[in-house]
N, C-alpha and C positions, 0 to 999 in steps of 0.2 A: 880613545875609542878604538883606533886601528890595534892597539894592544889588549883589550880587553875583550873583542868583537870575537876573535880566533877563538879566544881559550872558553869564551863561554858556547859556541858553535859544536867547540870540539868537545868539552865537556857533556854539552844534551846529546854528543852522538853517541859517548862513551857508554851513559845511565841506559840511553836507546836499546842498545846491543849487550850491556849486563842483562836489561831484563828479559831480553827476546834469548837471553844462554837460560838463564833463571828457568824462563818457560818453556823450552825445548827439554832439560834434561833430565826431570823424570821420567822422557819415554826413554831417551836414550840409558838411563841404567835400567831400566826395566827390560830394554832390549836387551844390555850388556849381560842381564840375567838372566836371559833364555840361553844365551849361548853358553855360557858359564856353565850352565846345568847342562846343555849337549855334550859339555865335553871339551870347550873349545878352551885353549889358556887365552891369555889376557891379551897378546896382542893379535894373535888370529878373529879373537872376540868384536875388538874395535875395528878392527879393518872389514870384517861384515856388517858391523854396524856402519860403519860409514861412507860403505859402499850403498848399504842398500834404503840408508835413511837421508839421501839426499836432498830430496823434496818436500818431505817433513821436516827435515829439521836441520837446514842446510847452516848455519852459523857451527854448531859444535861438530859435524861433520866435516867442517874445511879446518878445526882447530885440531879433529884427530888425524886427517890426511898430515898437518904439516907435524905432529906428534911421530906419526909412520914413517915420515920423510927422514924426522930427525933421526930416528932408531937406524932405519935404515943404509940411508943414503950416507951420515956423517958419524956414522955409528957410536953415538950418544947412548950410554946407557938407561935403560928404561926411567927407572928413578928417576934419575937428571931430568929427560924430556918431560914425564909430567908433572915433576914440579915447576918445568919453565913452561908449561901448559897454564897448569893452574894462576900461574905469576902474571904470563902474558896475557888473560882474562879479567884477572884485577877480581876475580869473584873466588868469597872464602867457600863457598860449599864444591866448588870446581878442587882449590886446594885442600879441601878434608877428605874429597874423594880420590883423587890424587894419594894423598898419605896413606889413606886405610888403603887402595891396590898395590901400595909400594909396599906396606906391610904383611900384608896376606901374601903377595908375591914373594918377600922373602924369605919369611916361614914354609912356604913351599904348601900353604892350606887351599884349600877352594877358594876361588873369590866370590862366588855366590852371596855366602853370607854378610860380610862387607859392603857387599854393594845392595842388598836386602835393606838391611841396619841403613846408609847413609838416604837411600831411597825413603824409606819412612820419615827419617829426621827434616829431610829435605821438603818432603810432601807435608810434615806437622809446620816447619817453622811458614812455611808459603801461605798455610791454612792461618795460620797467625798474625801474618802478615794483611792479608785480604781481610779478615774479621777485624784488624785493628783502624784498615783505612775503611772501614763501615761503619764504626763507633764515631769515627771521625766527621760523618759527612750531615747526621744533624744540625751539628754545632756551623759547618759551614752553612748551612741552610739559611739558619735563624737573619744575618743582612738580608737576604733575598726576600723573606717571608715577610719583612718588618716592611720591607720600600715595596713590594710588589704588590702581595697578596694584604696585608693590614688595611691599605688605604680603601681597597676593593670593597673590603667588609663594611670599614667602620662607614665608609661615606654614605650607604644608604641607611643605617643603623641610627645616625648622627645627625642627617639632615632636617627628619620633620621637628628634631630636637630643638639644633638651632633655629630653626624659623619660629618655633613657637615662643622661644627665648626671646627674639628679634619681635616679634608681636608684641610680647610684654614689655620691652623696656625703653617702646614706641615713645606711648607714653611720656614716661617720666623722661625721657630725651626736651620732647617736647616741649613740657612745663621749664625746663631749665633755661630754656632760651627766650 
């Protein structure tokens, strides 16, 4: 137990903080896209975004401070820091986003478009994702329906039944004995 207690603790806190990245960062590339379109390159872009979406959306803006950090401080080059972005996050649409800025960045294109494109894909598979766990939630219904709500129904549907059963087979109880 002392072995198994940690990794499953640490595990539901891992899924925790995937999904609260998951659900933060369509605004953040939509953010990343206004600045993009001002004019701003890619790492001016995230240091506005992360300055000023602190409260909104405080998990991927402490993952791009230490992104800034790395650039900066220990002067990692961009590539490098956000593939160990994406890696450190354990989440692939972090890492596809990641690639397509590494790529636009090294073609030397806009990254508007890139971050458009991954923005969508991001926003359809989530949409796909919620529509799948909804498909899903009849079929969990059905135990609940059957021990809860079935017995609710049938018991008064059932009851004048069996008594009148019980009436008739008074009777013939009777005569056997």
């Amino acid at each position: 137990a002392a072995w198994i207690v940690p990794n499953f603790f640490l595990a539901t806190r891992i899924k925790k903080r995937q999904s609260r990245i998951l659900s933060e960062l369509p605004t953040i590339i939509d953010l990343l896209i206004v600045c993009a379109q001002a004019g701003l390159g890619l790492l001016s872009a995230i240091e506005k975004v992360s300055r000023e979406c602190v409260d909104s959306c405080p998990i991927l803006c402490e993952e791009f401070d230490h992104l800034l950090k790395d650039v900066k401080m220990f002067a990692k080059p961009v590539p490098h820091a956000m593939r160990e972005m994406g890696e450190r996050c354990g989440i692939d649409e972090l890492t596809n986003l990641a690639s397509a800025l590494i790529a636009a960045e090294a073609k030397g294109s806009d990254i508007s478009y890139p971050l458009k494109q991954q923005g969508e894909a991001l926003r359809d598979r989530l949409k796909r994702k919620k529509e799948e766990e909804a498909g899903k939630v009849p079929v969990k219904m059905v135990p609940v329906i059957m021990t809860f709500v079935m017995p609710l129904i049938l018991a008064p549907m059932l009851g004048p039944a069996v008594v009148t059963i019980l009436q008739a087979i008074e009777p013939i109880i009777k005569n056997m004995k």
